[in-house]
C-alpha positions as CSV (number, residue, x, y, z in Angstrom):
1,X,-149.2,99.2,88.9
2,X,-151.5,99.7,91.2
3,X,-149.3,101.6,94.0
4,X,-147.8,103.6,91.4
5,X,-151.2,104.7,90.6
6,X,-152.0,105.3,94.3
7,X,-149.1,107.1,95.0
8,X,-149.7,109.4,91.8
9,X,-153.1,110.4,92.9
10,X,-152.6,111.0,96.6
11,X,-149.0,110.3,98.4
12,X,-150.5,110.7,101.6
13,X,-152.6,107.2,101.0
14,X,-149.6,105.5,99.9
15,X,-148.0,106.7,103.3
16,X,-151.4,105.6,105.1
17,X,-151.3,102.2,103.2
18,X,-147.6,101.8,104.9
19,X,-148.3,102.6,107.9
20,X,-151.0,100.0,108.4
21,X,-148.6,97.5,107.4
22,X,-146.1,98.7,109.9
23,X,-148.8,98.6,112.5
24,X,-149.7,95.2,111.4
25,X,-146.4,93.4,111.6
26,X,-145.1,95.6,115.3
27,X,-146.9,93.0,117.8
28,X,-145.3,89.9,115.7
29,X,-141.4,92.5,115.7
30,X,-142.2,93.2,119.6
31,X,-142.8,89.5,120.1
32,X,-139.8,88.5,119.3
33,X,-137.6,90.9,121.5
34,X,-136.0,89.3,124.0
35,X,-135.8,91.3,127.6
36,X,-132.4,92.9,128.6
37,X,-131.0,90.6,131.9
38,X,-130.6,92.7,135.1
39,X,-127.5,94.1,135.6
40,X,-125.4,92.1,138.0
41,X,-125.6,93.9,141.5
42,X,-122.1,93.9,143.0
43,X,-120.8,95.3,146.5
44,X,-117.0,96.4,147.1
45,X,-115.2,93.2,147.8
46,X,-117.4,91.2,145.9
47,X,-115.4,88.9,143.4
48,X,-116.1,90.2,140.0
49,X,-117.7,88.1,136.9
50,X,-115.6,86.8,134.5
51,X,-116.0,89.2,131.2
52,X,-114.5,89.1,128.2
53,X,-113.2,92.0,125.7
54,X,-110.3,92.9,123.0
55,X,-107.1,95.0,123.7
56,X,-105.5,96.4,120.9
57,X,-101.2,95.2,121.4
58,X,-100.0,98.0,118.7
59,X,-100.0,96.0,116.1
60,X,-103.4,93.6,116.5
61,X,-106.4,93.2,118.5
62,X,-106.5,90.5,121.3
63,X,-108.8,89.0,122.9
64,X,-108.6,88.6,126.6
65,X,-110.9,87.3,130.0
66,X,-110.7,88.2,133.7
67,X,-110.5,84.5,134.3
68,X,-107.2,84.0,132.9
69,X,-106.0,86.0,135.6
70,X,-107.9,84.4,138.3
71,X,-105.7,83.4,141.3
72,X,-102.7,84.5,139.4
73,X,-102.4,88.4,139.2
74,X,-104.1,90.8,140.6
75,X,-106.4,93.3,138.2
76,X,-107.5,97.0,138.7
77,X,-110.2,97.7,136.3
78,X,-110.2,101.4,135.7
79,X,-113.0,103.0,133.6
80,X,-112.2,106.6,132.0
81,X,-115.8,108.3,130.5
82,X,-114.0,110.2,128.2
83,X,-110.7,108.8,127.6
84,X,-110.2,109.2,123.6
85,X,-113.3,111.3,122.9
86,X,-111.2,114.6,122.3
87,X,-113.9,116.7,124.2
């Protein structure tokens, strides 16, 4: 009742209200975040990490890991920026 009456009088209180409890909870939100790992550094010939990601067969999606190839085949990983963005 009492933030309907708030927000009735003066929105801009209401907003103010809000954004002191936003400010409030931020450090405990920031807290909690975790940092992002560095980026692995690699140098041409370097063996690369084992990764994992899905391939779609046609029909399904698949999962599938460098390291099942490891010491069997040999694999070109090829990157295209804008391969199936139609621009």
């Amino acid at each position: 009742m009492l933030r309907m009456m708030v927000m009735r009088k003066n929105p801009g209180t209401a907003m103010a209200v809000g954004l002191l409890l936003l400010m409030s909870y931020a450090p405990r939100l920031l807290a909690q975040a975790k940092p992002a790992p560095p980026p692995p550094s690699l140098k041409v010939g370097d063996v690369a990490p084992d990764f994992k990601l899905q391939y779609f067969d046609g029909t399904d999606l698949k999962d599938v890991s460098l390291d099942q190839y490891r010491g069997k085949k040999n694999v070109v990983l090829a990157f295209y920026v804008f391969a199936f963005t139609g621009g």
